[in-house]
PDB file with SEQRES, HELIX, SHEET and CRYST1 records, atoms N, CA, C and O in Angstrom:
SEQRES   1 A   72  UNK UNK UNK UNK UNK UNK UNK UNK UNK UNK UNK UNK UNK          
SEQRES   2 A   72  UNK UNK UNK UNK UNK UNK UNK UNK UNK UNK UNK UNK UNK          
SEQRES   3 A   72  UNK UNK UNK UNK UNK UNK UNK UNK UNK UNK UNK UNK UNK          
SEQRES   4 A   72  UNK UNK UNK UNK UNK UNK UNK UNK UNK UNK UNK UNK UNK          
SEQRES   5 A   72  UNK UNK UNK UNK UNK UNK UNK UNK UNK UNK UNK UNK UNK          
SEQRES   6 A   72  UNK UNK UNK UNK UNK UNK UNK                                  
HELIX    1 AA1 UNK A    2  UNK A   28  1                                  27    
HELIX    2 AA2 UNK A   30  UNK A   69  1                                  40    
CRYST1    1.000    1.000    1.000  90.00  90.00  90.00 P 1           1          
ATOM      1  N   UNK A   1     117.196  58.073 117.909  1.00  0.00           N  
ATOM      2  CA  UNK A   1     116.791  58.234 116.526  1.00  0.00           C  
ATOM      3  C   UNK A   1     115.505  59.039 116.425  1.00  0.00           C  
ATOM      4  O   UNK A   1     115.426  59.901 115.549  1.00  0.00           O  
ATOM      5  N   UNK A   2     114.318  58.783 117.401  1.00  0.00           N  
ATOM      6  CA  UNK A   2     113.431  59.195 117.459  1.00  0.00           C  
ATOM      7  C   UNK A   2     113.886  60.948 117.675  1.00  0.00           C  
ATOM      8  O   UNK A   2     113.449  61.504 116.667  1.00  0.00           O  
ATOM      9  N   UNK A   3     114.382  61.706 118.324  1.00  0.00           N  
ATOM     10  CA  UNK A   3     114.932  62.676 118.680  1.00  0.00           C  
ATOM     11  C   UNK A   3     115.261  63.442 117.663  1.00  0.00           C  
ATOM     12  O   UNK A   3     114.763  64.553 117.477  1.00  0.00           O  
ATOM     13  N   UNK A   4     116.220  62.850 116.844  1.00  0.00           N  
ATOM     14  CA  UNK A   4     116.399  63.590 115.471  1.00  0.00           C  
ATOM     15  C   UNK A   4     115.646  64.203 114.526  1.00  0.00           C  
ATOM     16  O   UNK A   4     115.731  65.323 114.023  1.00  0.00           O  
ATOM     17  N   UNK A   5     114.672  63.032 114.311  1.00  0.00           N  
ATOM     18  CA  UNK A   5     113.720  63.175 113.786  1.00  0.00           C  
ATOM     19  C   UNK A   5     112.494  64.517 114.283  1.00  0.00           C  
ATOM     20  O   UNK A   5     112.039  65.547 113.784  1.00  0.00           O  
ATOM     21  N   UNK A   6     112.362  63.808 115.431  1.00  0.00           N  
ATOM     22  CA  UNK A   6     111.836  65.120 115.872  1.00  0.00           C  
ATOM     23  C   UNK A   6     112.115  66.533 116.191  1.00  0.00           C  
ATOM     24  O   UNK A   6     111.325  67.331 116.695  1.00  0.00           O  
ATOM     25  N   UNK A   7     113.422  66.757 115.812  1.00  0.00           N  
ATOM     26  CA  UNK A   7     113.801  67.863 115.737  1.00  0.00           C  
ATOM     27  C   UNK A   7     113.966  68.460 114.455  1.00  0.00           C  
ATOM     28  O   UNK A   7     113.913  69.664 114.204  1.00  0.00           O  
ATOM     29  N   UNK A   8     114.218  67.306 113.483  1.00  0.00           N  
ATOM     30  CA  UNK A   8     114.355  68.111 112.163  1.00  0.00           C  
ATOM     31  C   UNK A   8     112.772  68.213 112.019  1.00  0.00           C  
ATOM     32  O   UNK A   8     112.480  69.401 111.886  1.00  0.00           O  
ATOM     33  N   UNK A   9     111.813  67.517 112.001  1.00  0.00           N  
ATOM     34  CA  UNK A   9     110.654  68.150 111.904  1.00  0.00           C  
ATOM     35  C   UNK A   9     110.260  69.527 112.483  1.00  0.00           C  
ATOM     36  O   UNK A   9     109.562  70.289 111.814  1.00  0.00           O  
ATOM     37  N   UNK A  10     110.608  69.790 113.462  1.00  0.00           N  
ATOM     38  CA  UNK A  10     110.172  71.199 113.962  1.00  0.00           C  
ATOM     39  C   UNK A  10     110.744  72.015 113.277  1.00  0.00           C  
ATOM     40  O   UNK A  10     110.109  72.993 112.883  1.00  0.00           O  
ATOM     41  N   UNK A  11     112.665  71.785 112.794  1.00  0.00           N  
ATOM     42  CA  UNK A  11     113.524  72.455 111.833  1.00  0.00           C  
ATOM     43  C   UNK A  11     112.268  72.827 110.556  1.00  0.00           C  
ATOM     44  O   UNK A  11     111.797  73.926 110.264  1.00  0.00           O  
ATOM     45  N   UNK A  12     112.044  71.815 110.118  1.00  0.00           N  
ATOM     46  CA  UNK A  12     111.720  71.546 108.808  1.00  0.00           C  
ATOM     47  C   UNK A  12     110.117  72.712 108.534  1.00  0.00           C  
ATOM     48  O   UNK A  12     109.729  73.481 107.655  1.00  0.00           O  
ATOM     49  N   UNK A  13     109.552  72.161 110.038  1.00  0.00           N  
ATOM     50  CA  UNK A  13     108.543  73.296 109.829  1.00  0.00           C  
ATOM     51  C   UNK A  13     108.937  74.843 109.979  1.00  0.00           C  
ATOM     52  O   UNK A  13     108.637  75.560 109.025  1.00  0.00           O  
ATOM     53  N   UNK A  14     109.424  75.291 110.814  1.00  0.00           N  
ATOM     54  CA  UNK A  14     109.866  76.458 111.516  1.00  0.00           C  
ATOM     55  C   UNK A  14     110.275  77.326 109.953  1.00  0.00           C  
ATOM     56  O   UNK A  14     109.825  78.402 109.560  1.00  0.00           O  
ATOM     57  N   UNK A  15     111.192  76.490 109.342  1.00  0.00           N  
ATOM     58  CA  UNK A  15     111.692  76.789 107.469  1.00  0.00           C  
ATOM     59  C   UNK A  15     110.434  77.195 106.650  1.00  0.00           C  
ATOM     60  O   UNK A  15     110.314  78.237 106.006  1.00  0.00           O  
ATOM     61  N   UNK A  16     109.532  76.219 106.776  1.00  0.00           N  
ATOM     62  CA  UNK A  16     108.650  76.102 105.950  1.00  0.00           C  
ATOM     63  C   UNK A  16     107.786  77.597 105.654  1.00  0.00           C  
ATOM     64  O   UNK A  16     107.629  78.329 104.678  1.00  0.00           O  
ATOM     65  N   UNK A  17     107.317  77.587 107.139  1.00  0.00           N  
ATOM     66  CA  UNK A  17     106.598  79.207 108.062  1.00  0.00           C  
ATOM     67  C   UNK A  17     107.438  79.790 107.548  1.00  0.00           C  
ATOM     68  O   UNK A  17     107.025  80.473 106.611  1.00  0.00           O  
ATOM     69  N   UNK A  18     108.900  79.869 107.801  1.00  0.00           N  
ATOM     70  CA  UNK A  18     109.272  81.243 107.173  1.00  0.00           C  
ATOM     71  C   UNK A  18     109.216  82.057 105.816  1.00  0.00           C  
ATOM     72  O   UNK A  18     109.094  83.242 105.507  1.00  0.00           O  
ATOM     73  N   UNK A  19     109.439  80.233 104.815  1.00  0.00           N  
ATOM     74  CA  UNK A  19     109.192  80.492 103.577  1.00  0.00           C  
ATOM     75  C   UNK A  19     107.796  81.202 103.266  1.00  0.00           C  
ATOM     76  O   UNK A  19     107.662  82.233 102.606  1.00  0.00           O  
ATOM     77  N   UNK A  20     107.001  80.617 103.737  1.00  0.00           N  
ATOM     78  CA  UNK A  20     104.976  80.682 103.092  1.00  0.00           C  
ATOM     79  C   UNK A  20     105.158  82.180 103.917  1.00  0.00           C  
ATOM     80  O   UNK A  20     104.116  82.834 103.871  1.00  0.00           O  
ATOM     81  N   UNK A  21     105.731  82.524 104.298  1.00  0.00           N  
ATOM     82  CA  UNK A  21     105.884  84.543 105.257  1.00  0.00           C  
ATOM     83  C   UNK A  21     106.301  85.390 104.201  1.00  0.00           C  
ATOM     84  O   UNK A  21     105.678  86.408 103.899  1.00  0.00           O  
ATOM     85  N   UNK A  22     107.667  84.887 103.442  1.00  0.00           N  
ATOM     86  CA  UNK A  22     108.198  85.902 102.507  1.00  0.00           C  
ATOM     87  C   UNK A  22     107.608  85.469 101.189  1.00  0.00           C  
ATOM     88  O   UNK A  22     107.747  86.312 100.303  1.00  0.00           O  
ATOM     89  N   UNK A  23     106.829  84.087 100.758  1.00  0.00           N  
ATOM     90  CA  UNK A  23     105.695  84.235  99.902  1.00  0.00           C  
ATOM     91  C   UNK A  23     104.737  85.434  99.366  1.00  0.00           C  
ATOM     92  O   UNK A  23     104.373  86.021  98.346  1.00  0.00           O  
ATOM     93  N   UNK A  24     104.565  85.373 101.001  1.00  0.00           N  
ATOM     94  CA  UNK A  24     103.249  85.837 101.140  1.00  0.00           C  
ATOM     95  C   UNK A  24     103.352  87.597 100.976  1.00  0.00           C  
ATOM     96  O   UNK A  24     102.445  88.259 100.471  1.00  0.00           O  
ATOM     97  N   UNK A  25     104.432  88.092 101.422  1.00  0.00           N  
ATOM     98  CA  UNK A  25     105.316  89.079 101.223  1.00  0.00           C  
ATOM     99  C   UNK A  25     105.325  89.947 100.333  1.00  0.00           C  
ATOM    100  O   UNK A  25     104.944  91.102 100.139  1.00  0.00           O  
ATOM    101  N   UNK A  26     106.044  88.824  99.648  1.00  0.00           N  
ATOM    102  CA  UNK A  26     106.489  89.059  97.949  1.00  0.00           C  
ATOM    103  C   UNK A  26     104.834  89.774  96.789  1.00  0.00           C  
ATOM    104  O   UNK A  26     104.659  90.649  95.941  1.00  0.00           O  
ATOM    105  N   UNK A  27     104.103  88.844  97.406  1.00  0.00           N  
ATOM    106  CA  UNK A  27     102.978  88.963  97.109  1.00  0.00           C  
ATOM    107  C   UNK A  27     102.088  90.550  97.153  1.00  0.00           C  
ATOM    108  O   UNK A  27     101.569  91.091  96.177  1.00  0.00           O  
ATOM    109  N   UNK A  28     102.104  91.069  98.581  1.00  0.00           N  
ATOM    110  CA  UNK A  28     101.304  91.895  99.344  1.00  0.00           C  
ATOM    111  C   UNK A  28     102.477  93.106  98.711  1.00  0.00           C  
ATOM    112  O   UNK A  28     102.248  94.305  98.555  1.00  0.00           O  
ATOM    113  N   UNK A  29     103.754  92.379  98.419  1.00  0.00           N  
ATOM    114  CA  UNK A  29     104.699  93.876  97.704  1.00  0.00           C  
ATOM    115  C   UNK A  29     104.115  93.787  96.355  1.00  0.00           C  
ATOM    116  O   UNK A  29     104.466  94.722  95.634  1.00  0.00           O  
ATOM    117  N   UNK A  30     103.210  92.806  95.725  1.00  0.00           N  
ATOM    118  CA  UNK A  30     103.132  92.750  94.281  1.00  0.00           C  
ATOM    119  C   UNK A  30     101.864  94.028  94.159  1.00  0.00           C  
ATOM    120  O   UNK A  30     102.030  95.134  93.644  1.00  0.00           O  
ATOM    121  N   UNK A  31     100.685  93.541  94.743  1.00  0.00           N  
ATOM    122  CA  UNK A  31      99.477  94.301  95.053  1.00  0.00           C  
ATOM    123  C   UNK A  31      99.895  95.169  95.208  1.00  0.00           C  
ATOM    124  O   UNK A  31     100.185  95.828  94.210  1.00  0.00           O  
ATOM    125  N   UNK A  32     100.165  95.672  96.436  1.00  0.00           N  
ATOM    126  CA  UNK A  32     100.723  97.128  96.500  1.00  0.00           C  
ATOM    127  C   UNK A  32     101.392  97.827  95.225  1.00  0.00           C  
ATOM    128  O   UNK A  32     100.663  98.789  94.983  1.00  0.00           O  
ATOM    129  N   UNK A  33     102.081  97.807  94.612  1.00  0.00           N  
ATOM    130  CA  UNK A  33     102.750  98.237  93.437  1.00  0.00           C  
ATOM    131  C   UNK A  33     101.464  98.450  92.583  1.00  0.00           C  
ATOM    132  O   UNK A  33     101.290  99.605  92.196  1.00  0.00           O  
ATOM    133  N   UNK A  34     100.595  97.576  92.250  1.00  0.00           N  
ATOM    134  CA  UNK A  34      99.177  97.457  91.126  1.00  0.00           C  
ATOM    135  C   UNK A  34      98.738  98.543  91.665  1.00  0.00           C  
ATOM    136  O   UNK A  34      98.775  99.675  91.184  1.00  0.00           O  
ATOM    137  N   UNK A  35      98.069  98.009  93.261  1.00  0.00           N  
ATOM    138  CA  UNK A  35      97.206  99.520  93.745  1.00  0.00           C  
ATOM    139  C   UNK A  35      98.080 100.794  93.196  1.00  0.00           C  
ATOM    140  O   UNK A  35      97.645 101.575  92.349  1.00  0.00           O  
ATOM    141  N   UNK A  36      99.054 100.867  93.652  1.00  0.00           N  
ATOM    142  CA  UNK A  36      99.425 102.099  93.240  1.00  0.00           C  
ATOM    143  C   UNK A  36     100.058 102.741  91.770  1.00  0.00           C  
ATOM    144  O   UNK A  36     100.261 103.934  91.547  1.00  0.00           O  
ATOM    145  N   UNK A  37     100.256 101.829  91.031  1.00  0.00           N  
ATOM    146  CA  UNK A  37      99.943 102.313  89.685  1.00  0.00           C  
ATOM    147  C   UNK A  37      98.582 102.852  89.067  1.00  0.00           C  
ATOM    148  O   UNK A  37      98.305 103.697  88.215  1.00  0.00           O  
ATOM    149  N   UNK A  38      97.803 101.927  89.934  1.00  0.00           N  
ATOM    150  CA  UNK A  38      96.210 102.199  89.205  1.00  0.00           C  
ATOM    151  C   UNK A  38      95.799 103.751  90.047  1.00  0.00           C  
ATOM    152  O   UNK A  38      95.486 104.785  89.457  1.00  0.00           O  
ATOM    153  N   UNK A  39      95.865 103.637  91.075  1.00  0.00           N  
ATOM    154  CA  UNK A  39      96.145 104.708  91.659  1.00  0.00           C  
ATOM    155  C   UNK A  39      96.525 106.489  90.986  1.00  0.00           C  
ATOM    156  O   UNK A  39      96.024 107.609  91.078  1.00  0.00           O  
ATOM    157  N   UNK A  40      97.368 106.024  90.504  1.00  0.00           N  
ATOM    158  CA  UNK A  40      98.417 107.120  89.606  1.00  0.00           C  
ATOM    159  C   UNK A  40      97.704 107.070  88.136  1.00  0.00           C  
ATOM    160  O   UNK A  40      97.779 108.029  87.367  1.00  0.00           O  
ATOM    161  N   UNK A  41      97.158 106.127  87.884  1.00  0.00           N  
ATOM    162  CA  UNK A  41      96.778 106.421  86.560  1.00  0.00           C  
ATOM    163  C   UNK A  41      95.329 106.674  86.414  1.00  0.00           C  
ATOM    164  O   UNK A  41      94.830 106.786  85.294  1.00  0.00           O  
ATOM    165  N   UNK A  42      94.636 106.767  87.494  1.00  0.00           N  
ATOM    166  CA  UNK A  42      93.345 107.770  88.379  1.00  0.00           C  
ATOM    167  C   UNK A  42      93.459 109.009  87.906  1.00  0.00           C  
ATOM    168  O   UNK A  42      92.805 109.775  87.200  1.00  0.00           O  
ATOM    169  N   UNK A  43      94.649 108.995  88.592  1.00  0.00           N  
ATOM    170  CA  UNK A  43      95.033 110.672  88.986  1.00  0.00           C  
ATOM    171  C   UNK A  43      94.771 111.449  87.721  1.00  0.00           C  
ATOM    172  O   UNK A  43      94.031 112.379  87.399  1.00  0.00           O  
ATOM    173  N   UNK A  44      95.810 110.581  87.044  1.00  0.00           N  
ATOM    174  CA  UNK A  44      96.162 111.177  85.798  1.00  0.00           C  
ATOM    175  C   UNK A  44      95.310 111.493  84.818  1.00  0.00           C  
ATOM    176  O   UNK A  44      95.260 112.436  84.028  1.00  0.00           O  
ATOM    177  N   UNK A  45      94.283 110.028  85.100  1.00  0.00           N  
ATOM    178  CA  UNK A  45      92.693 110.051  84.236  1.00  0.00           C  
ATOM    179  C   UNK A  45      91.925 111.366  84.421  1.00  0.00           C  
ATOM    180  O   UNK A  45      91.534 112.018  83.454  1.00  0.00           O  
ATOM    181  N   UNK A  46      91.655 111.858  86.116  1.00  0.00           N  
ATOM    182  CA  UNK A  46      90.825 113.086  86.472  1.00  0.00           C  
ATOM    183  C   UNK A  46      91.518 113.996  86.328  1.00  0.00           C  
ATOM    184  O   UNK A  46      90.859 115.028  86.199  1.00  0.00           O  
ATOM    185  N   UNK A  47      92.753 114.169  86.275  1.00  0.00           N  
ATOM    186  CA  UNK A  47      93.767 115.162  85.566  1.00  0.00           C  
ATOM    187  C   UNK A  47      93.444 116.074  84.224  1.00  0.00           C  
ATOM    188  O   UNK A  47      93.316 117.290  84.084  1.00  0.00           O  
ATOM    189  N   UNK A  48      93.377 115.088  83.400  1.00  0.00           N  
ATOM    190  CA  UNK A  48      93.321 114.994  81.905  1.00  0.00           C  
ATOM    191  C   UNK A  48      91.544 115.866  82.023  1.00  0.00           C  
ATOM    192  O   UNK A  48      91.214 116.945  81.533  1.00  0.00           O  
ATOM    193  N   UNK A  49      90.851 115.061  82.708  1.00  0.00           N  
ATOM    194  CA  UNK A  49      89.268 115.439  82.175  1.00  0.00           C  
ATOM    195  C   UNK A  49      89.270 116.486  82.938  1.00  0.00           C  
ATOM    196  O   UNK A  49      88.415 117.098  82.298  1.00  0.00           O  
ATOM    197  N   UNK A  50      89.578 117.310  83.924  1.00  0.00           N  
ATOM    198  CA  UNK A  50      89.780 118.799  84.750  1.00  0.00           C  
ATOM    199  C   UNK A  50      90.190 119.421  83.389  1.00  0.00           C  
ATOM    200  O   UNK A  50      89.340 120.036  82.745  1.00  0.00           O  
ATOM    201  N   UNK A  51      91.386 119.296  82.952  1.00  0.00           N  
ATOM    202  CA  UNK A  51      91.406 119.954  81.893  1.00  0.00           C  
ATOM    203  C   UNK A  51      90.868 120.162  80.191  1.00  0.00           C  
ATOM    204  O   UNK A  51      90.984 121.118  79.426  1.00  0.00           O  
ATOM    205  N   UNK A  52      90.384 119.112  80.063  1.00  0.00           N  
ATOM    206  CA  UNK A  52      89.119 119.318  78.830  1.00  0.00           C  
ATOM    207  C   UNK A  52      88.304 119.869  79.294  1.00  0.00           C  
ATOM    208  O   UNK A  52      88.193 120.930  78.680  1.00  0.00           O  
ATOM    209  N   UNK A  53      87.273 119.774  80.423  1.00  0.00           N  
ATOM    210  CA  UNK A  53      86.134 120.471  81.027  1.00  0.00           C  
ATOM    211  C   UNK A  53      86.910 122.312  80.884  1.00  0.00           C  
ATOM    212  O   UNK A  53      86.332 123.192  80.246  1.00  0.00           O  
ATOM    213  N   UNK A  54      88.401 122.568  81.696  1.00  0.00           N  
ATOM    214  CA  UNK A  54      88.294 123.727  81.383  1.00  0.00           C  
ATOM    215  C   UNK A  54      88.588 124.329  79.878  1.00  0.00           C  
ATOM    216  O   UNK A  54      88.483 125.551  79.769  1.00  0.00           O  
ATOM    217  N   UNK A  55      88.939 123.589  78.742  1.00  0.00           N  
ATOM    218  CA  UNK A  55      89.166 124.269  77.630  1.00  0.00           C  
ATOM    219  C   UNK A  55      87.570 124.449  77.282  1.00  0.00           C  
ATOM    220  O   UNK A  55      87.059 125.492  76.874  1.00  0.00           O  
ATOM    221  N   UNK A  56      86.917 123.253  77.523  1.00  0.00           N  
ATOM    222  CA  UNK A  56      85.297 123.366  76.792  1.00  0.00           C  
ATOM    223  C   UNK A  56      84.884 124.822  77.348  1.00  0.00           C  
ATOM    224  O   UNK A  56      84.687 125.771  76.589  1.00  0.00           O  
ATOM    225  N   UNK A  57      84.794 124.888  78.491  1.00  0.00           N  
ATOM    226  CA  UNK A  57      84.005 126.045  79.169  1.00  0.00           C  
ATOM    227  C   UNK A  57      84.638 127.064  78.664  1.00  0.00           C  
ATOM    228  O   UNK A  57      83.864 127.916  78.226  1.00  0.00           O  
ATOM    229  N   UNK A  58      86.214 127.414  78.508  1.00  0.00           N  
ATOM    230  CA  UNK A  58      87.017 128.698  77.955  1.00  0.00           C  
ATOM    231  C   UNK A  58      86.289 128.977  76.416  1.00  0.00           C  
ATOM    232  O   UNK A  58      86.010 130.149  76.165  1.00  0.00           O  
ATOM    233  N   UNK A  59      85.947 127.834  75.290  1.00  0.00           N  
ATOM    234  CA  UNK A  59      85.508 127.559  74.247  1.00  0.00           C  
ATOM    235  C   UNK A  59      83.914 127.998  74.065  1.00  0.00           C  
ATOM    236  O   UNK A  59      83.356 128.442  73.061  1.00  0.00           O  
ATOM    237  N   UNK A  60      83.496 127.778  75.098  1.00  0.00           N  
ATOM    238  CA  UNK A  60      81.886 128.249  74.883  1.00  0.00           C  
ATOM    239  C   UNK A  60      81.592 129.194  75.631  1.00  0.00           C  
ATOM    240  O   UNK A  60      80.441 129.629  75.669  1.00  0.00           O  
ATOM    241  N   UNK A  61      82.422 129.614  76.254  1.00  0.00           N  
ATOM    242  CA  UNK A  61      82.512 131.183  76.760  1.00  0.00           C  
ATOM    243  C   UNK A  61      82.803 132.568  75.602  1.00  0.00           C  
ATOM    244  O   UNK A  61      82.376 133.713  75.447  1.00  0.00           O  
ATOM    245  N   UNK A  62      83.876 131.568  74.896  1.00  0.00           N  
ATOM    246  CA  UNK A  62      83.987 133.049  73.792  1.00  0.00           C  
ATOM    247  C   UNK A  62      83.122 132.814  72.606  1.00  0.00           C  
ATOM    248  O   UNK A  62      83.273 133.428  71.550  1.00  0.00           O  
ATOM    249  N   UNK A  63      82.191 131.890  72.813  1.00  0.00           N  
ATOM    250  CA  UNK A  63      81.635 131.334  71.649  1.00  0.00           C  
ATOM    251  C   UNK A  63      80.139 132.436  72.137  1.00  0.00           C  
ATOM    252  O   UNK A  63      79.562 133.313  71.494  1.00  0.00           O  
ATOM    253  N   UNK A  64      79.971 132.050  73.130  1.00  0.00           N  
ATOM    254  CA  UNK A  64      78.515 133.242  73.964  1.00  0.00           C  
ATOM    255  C   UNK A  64      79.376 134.929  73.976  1.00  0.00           C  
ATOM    256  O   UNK A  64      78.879 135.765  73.222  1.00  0.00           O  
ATOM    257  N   UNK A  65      80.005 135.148  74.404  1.00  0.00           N  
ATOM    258  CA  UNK A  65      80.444 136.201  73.926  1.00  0.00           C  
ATOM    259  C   UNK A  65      80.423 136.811  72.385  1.00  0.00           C  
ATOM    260  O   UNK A  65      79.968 137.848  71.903  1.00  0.00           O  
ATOM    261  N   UNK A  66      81.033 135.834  71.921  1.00  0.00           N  
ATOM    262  CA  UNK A  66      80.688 136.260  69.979  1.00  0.00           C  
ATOM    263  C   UNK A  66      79.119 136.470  69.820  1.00  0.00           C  
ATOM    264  O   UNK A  66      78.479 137.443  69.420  1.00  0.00           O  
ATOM    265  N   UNK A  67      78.868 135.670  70.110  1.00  0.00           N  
ATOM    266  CA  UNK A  67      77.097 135.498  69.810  1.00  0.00           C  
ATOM    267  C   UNK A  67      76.620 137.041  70.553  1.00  0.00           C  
ATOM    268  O   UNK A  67      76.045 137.963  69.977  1.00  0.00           O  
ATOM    269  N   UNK A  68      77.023 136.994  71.900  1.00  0.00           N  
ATOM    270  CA  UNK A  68      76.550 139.017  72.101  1.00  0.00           C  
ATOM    271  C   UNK A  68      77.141 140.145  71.368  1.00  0.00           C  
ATOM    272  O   UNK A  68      76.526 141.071  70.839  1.00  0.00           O  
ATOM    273  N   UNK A  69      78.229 139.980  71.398  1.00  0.00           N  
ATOM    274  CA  UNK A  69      78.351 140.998  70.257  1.00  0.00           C  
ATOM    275  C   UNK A  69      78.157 141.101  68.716  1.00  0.00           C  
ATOM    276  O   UNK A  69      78.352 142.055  67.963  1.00  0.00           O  
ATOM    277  N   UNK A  70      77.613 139.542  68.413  1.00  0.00           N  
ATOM    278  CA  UNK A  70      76.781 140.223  66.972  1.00  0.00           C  
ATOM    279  C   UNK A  70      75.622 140.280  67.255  1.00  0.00           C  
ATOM    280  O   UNK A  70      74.784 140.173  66.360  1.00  0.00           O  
ATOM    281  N   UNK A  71      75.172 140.502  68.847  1.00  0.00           N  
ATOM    282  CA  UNK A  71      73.388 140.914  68.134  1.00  0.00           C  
ATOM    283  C   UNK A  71      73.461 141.911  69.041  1.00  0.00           C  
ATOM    284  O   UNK A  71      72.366 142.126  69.561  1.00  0.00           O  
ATOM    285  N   UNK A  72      74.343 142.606  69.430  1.00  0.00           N  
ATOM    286  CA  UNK A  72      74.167 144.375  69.233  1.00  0.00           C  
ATOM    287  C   UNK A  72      74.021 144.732  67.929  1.00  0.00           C  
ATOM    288  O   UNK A  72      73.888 145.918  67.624  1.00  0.00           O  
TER     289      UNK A  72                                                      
END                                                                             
């Protein structure tokens, strides 16, 4: 009787470990996915401001240009 017992305990743990593994898993696949959305929406953030910086500069370029040719 003793035997049984002690074997389904090792069963019982051996299960257990495997479960708290693909927990833990499930988990480290959850993070990962976040990191990499946030990631992507970085990108997208310094994306966006690369391109306002270049309309501003295109914008006050012809804006200094106007300004020289009316004070010829």
């Amino acid at each position: 009787m003793l035997g049984i017992l002690k074997i389904g305990g090792g069963l019982g743990a051996i299960v257990a470990l495997i479960l708290l593994i693909v927990a833990l898993l499930k988990q480290i696949v959850v993070l990962l996915g976040f990191l990499l959305a946030a990631v992507k929406i970085g990108i997208i953030v310094i994306f966006v401001a690369v391109l306002v910086m270049i309309v501003l500069a295109i914008c006050r370029d012809r804006a200094r240009k106007r300004r020289e040719a009316s004070e010829f």
